[in-house]
BAFI-873207 format. One record per residue: x negated, y, z of N, C-alpha, C in turn. Coordinates in steps of 0.1 Angstrom, whole numbers, plus 5000, padded with zeros to 4 digits. Atoms other than C-alpha are relative to their C-alpha. Layout:
N
XYZXYZXYZ/...
end
This chain:
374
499250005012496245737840501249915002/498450094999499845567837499549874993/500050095010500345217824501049984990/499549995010501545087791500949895000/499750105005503844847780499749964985/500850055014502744627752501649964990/498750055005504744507723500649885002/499150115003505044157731500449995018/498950004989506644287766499049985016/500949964986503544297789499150115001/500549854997501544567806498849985000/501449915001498144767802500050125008/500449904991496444957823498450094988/501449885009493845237807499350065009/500949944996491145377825499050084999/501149935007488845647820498750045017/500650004982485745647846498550084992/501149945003481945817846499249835006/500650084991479445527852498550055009/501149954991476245547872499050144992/500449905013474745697839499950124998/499049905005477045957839500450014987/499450035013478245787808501750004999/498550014994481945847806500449884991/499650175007483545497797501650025001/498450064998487245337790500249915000/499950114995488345067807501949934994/498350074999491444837796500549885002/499450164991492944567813501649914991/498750045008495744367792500949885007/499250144998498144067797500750035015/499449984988499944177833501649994998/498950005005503444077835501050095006/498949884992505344347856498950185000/500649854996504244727858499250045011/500849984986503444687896498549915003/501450044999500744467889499150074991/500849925005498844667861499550115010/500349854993499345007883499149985014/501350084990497444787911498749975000/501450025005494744687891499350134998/500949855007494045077878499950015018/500449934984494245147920498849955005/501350074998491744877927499150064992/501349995015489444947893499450175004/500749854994489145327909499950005008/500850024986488545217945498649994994/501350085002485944997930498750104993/501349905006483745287908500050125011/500349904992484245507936499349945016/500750054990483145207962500750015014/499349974991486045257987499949895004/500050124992485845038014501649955002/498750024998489845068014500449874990/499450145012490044797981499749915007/500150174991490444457988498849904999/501250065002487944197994499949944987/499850085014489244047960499050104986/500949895009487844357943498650055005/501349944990484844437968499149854992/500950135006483844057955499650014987/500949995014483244177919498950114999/501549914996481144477934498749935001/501050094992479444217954499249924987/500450075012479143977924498950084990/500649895007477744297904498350025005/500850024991475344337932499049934998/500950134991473744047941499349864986/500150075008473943827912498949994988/501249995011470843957889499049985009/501149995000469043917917499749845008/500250104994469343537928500049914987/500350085012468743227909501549954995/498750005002472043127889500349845007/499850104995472342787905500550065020/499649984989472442967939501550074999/498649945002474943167924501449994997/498350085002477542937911500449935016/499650004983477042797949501050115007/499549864995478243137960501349964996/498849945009481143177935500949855005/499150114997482542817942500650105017/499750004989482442897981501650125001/498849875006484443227971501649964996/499050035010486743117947501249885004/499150074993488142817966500250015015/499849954985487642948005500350095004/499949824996487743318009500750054993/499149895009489643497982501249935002/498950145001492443187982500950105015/499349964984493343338021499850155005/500149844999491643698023500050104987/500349885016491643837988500850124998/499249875000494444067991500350085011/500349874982493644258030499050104990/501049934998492044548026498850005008/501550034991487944518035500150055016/499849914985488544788059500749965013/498650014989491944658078499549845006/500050164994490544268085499150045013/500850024981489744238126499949854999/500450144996488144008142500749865001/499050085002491143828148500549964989/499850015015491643828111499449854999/501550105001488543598110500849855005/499450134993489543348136501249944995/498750095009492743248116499749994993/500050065010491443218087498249865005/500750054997488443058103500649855006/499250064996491142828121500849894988/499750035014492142768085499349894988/501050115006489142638072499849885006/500750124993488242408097501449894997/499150115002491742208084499849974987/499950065016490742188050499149864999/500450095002490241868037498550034989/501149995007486741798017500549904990/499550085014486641597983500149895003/499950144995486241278002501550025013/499049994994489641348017499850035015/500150004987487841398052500350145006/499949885002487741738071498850054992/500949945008484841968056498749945015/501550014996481141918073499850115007/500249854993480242148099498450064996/501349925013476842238076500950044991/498949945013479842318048500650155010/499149884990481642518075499150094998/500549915002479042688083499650094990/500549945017477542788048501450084999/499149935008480942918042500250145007/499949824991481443188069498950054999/501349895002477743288062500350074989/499649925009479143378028500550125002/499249924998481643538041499850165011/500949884990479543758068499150044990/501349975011477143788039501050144992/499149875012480244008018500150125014/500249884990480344198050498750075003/501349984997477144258056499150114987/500149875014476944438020500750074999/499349904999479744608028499550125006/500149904990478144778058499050054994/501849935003474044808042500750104988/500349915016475544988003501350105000/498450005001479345058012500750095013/499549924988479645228047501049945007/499350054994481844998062499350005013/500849964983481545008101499649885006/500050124994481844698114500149844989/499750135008481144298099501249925011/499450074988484244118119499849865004/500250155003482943788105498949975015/501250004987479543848131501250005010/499449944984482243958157500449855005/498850114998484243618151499349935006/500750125002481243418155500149854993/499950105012480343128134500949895001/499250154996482242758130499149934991/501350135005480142478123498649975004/502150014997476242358127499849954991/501050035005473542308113499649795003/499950174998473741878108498449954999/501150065000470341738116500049874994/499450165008469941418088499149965006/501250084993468241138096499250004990/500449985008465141148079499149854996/500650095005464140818061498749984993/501049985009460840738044499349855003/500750155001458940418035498850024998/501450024992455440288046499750014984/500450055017453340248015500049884998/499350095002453839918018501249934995/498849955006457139988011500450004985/500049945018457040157979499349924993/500550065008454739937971500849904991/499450115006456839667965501350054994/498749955010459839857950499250094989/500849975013457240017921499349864994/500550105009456439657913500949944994/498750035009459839587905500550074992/500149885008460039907888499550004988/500450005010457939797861500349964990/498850085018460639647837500050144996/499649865008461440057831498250105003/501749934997457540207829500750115002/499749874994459540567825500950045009/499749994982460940547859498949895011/501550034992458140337872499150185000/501349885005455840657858500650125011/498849854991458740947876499549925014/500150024982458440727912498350015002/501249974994455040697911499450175001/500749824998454141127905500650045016/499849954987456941137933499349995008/500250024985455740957960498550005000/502049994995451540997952499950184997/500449814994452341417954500950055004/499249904995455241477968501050134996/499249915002457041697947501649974999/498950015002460541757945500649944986/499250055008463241597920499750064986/499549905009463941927900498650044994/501450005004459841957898499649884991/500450075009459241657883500750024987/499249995014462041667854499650104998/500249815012460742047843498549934994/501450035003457141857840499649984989/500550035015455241887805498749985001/500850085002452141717794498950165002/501349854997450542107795499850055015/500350054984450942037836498949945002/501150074994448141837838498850034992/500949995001444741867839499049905001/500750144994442941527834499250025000/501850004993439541667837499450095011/500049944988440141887865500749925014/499750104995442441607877500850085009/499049984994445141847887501150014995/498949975006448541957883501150115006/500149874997450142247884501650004997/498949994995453842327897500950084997/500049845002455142677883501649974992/498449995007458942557872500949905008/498750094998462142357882501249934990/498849985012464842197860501549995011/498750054992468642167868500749984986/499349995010471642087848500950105005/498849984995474242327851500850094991/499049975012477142407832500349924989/501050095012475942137809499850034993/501949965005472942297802498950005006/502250044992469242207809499850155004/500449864995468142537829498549975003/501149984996464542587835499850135006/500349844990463742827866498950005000/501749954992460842937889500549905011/500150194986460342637917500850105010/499449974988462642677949499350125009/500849834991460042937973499050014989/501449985005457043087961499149995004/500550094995455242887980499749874994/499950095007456442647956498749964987/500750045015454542737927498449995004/501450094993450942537933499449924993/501050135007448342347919499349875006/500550124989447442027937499449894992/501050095002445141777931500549864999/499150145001446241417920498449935002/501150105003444041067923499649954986/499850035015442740937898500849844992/498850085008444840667889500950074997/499149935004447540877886499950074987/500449905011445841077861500049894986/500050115009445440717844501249974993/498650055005448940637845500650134994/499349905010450240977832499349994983/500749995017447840937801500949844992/498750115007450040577797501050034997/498149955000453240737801499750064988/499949955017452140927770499849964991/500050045010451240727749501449854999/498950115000453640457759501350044995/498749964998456640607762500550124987/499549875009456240887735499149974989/500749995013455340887695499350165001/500549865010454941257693500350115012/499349894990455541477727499050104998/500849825001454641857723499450035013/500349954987452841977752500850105007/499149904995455442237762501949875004/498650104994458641857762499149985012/499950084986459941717791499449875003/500950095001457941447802501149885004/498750054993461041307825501149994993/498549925006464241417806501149895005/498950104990466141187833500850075008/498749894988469141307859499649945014/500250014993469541257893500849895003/499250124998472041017892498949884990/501050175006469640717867498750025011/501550044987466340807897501049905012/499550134991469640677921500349925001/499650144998470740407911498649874992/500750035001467540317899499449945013/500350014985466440347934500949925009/499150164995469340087948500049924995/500050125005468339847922498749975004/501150014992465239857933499649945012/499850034982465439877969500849845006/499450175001467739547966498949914994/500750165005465439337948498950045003/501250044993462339437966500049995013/500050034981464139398002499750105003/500449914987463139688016501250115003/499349954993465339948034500250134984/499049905011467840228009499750115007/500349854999466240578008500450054988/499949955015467140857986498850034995/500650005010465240957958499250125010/501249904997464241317978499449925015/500550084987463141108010498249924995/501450015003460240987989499050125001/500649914997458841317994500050005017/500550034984459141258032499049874997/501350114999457040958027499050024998/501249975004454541118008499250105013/500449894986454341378039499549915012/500150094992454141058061498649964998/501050065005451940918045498450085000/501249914998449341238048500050025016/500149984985450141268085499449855003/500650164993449040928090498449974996/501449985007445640978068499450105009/500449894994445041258095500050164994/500349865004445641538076501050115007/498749914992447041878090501150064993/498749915006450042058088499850124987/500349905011448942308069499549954987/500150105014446842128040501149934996/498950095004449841908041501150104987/499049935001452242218036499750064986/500749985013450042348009500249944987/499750125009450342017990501750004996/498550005004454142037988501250115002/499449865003455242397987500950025013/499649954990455842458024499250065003/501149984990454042628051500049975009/500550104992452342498075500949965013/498950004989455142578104500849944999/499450055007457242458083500149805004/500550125001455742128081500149935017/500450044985455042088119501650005008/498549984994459142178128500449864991/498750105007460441928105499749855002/500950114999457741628107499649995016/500850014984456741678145500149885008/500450134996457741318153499349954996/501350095010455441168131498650064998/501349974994452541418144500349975015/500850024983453141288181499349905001/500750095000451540988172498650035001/501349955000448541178171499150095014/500449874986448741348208499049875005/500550164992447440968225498450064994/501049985002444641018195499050155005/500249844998443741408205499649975015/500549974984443641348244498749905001/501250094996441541048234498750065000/501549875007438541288217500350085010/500049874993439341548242499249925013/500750044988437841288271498849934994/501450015007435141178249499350145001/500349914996434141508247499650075016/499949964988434341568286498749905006/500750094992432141258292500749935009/499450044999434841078306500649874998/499850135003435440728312501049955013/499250044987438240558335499249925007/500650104995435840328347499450075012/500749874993433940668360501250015012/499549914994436940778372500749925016/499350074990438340488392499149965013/501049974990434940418409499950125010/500149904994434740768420501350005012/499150024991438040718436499949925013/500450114993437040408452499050015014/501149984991434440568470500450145013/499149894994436840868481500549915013/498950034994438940638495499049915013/500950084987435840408518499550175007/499849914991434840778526500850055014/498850004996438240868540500249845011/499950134991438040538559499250015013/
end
């Protein structure tokens, strides 16, 4: 269909389309300030219901968007949309899907790697990377829903790595003494101690209600996450589904949660937040801390490595471990594997107990090899 000019001197585009339904719809686009951009947008808008790989990636990204978006969690999804919105459309939004080569890639790939990051530095090569997976990722749905032939992004190969952090975590010892300074604020004393005596994540604790726990089963049970975002409190489903778990607390803990409720609260419904804290008051909580009980500056999720430390050192395996804090067991054994080699020395030890095996045996025996041999 043609476009319109409006009265106060800009253009409209009109559309008439069938949707998947076979519902016939009308589409209309307003506010364009020249002719040649409305009559662009109707070109695009019937690439797009017809799925032409010929439209641009600028319009392939609200297919994509269309797509993908009901079926990931919305926190993952504003991740997405940032990466988009300031890295990829900014430099490829107006190529057609079809016309970008490999060479395409590599300059704009050439491109990224000069952008500055918010700390004026360049970008992070874990940033890097994450971004061209996006960007192989829109290709990649091009090719599986869309018929496109080739991803060029795969062709280009990636830029960036995977940054291995150092992973911090304190002895119990440790924590001990930054939870005893902790007790000027009982409801951040009460949040460090659930962290570091089970291990759960950040976003696990703040979703936590008083109908979590089980004080005569003496468990507690995992089945949500909070975030802020948008500023709004969101409550999901935990990070894997692995996540969602019931695990077993001590019983002091079961002690001190029954204080947290009465202390801390006149009247909490069993369905409130138990936490209703951010992530910024656990960190600077945790640097006032950490300074006035001497001990070494971890973050807040690093107490979850400690609690994982802290079971590897009790002898427990990967697996129980992994159970306990919404991994699996493989999982557990790739990320922790320095902190189970402490345990090879113990393992060969029991393996020569077992054997009957004593050096004293062994050096004798030698001893007599060797006057033999004489």
């Amino acid at each position: 269909m043609p476009v319109y000019k409006a009265k106060n001197g800009t253009w409209y585009a009109m559309v008439r389309y069938t949707d998947w339904t076979g519902t016939k719809k009308q589409k209309c686009q307003r506010g364009f300030e020249t002719k040649h951009e409305a009559q662009e947008w109707e070109a695009q808008f019937k690439l797009q219901k017809k799925a032409d790989i010929d439209m641009t990636v600028e319009s392939f990204y609200k297919l994509y968007a269309e797509d993908i978006k009901p079926r990931i969690k919305e926190n993952t999804w504003l991740t997405k949309e940032s990466i988009y919105q300031s890295k990829i459309l900014p430099y490829l939004g107006k190529r057609k899907l079809s016309e970008i080569s490999t060479k395409d890639i590599v300059d704009w790939q050439n491109t990224v790697m000069k952008l500055p990051g918010t700390n004026g530095k360049s970008l992070s090569p874990t940033y890097m990377k994450t971004i061209h997976a996006e960007l192989s990722a829109l290709f990649n749905h091009a090719i599986r829903y869309y018929d496109l032939r080739i991803n060029p992004a795969h062709r280009a190969g990636t830029i960036g790595m995977e940054e291995s952090k150092e992973m911090k975590f304190w002895t119990k010892e440790e924590y001990l003494k930054f939870a005893e300074v902790m007790m000027d604020r009982p409801i951040l004393y009460y949040a460090f101690e659930v962290l570091y005596w089970t291990g759960i994540r950040e976003g696990e604790l703040f979703a936590l209600t008083p109908e979590d726990f089980d004080f005569e089963k003496k468990t507690l049970r995992i089945n949500k996450s909070y975030q802020r975002l948008r500023g709004k409190d969101v409550i999901t489903t935990p990070k894997t589904s692995n996540s969602i778990r019931t695990i077993a607390i001590p019983d002091f803990l079961c002690e001190e949660i029954k204080d947290c409720l009465k202390l801390c609260y006149y009247d909490i419904k069993p369905t409130d937040r138990i936490f209703p804290l951010s992530k910024h008051v656990l960190c600077k909580a945790m640097e006032r801390g950490s300074k006035e009980a001497g001990v070494q500056r971890i973050r807040v999720h690093d107490l979850r490595h400690s609690h994982v430390s802290l079971l590897i050192n009790m002898g427990f395996t990967a697996f129980e471990i992994g159970k306990r804090v919404g991994h699996g067991g493989e999982k557990i054994t790739y990320r922790y594997a320095h902190l189970f080699s402490n345990k090879q020395r113990e393992m060969a030890d029991f393996l020569d107990k077992e054997r009957g095996f004593t050096k004293e045996i062994f050096e004798g025996g030698q001893n007599d090899v060797t006057q033999e041999q004489r």
